[in-house]
Structures are given as C-alpha cells and as structure tokens.
C-alpha positions, -999 to 999 in steps of 0.1 A, spaced: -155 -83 -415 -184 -64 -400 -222 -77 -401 -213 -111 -420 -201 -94 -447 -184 -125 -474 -154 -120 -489 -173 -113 -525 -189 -80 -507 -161 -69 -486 -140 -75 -525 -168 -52 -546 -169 -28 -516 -133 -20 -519 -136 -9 -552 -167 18 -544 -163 55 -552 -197 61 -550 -227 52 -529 -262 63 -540 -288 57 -520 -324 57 -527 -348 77 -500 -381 69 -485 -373 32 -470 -339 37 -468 -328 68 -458 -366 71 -443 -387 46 -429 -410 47 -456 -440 67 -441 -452 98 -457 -459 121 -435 -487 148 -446 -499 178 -425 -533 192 -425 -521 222 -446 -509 196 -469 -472 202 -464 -448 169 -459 -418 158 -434 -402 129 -432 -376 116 -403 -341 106 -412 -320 92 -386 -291 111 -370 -269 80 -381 -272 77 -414 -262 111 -417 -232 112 -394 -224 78 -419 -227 94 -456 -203 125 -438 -172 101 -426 -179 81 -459 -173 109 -479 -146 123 -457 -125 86 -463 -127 95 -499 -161 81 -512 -188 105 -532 -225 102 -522 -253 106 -544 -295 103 -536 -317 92 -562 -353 94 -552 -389 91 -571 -408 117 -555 -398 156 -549 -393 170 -513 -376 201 -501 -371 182 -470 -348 158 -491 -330 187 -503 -325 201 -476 -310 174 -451 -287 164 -481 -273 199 -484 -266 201 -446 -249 167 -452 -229 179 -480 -245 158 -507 -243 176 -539 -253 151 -562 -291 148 -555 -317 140 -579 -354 138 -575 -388 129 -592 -371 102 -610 -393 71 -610 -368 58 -638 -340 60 -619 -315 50 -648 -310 85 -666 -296 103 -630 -276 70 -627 -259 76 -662 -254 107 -655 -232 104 -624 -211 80 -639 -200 103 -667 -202 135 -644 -176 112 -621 -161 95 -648 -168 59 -633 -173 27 -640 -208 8 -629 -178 -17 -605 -169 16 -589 -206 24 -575 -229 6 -546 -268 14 -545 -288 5 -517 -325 3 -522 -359 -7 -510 -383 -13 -538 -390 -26 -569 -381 11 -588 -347 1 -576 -338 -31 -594 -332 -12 -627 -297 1 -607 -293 -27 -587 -288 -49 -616 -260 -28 -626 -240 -14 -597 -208 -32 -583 -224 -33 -549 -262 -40 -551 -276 -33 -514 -312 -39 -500 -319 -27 -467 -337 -57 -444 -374 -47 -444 -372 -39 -488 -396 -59 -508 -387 -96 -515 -375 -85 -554 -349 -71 -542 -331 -99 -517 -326 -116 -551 -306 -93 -570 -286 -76 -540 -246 -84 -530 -257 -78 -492 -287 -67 -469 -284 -46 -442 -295 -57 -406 -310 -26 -397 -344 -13 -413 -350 17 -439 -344 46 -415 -333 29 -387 -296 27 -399 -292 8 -428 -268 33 -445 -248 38 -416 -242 2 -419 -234 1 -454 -209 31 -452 -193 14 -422 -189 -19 -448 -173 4 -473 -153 21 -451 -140 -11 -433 -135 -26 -468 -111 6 -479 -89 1 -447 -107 34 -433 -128 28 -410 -106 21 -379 -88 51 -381 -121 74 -387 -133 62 -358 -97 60 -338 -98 103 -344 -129 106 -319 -105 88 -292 
C-alpha cells in the first residue's frame, strides 16, 4: 500500500469512478497571482497533471470544482482532458449533484480532495474524503486520508497513484513506460 494508506482507504479507493478535485491549494499552491494589468496566473505542477491523465486512462473520470473563475483553470484542464469543470461555485454541492446524475453515480463511487473549509460540504459526502497536508485543520477531521505532499506540490499525483494502486492499475501504467 503506498504512502500508509489503511486498509479502509485502499477499500473506498477501489470503488472510485470519479475524482474531483478542488483548485487553488490543491491543484495550486494557493497563491493568487495578480499582474499589474490586473490579469491572473497560477502554477500547477507538471505532476499532477501527468496523474489526473493516467488516472483517467485506467478508467477513472476527473472532475474540478473551484470557487473562483480563471481562464487559466480552463485552460490547463482542457489540455488535460478534463471535461467536467465547473467554476465560481463557492457552494460546491449543486456541481457535485450534478456529476453524479450526469455519471449516474453513487456518492461511494466518488473521492474529493480538498483544502478548505468550502470543501467540507463534499467531503462529508464522498466515498473518499481527501485533504492535502498543508489544508486547514477542519478538514483533517472529516478526511479518509491526507496527502504527504502540499497543495501544488503533488498532492493529486499522490492521490491518483492511491486510486490507481487500489484498482490493480497502477503497476502496469507505469510497467508501459519500461
């Protein structure tokens, strides 16, 4: 089992079909970054990405749920192949309803990983409730599992390496770069 992952995670991460992730402080390190013209960019990391591709090449659909608007968002999660991306929503429970009737799944079947306190609503309801290691306190008390690795700095690569491992799919994604 990777990362000291029990038995109870590595059980509800068998069952996911769908990992949502939240953005800024976990698919971002949490910094907003404004330029003098008043234009934003934020800084994903290279493995996250490469992560949410092989997880949704083993089988798994991704989704991004986010409380603020940025074409930046948009635009690294179309290059990733993410279709499912909603943004602006501070109440994150209407996008989640949504992609469980769109997908036709159960809340067992899904895994969010999160960062702040916007996030509990969700995490109180997933089958996999994930906080990455720097999220605020709240959130260590209602997760499954939390990451090693910081917001940005690898958390969801970690978390669709537990999934994958979990599904039995890991070894051989990684056996077809050999």
């Amino acid at each position: 089992m990777p990362l000291n992952a029990s038995k109870d995670v590595m059980s509800r991460a068998e069952k996911i079909r769908l990992l949502i992730c939240d953005i800024d402080g976990v698919m971002t390190d949490g910094r907003l970054y404004f330029l003098g013209d008043g234009n934003e960019f934020k800084s994903f990391h290279a493995r996250d990405g490469h992560g949410i591709k092989l997880l949704r090449q083993s089988g798994v659909e991704t989704a991004v749920i986010s409380g603020r608007n940025s074409p930046a968002v948009q635009k690294r999660m179309d290059s990733l192949g993410v279709k499912y991306v909603y943004q602006g929503f501070e109440n994150k429970r209407e996008p989640y309803a949504e992609l469980l009737s769109t997908l036709m799944l159960t809340p067992e079947q899904t895994a969010f990983i999160g960062d702040d306190v916007l996030d509990l609503p969700i995490m109180r309801q997933v089958g996999l409730a994930i906080a990455v290691s720097d999220a605020h306190f709240s959130l260590h008390d209602h997760s499954h599992w939390v990451t090693h690795q910081k917001g940005g700095m690898g958390a969801v690569r970690e978390v669709c390496d537990l999934i994958m491992n979990a599904q039995d799919t890991l070894k051989a994604i990684i056996e077809s770069y050999y």
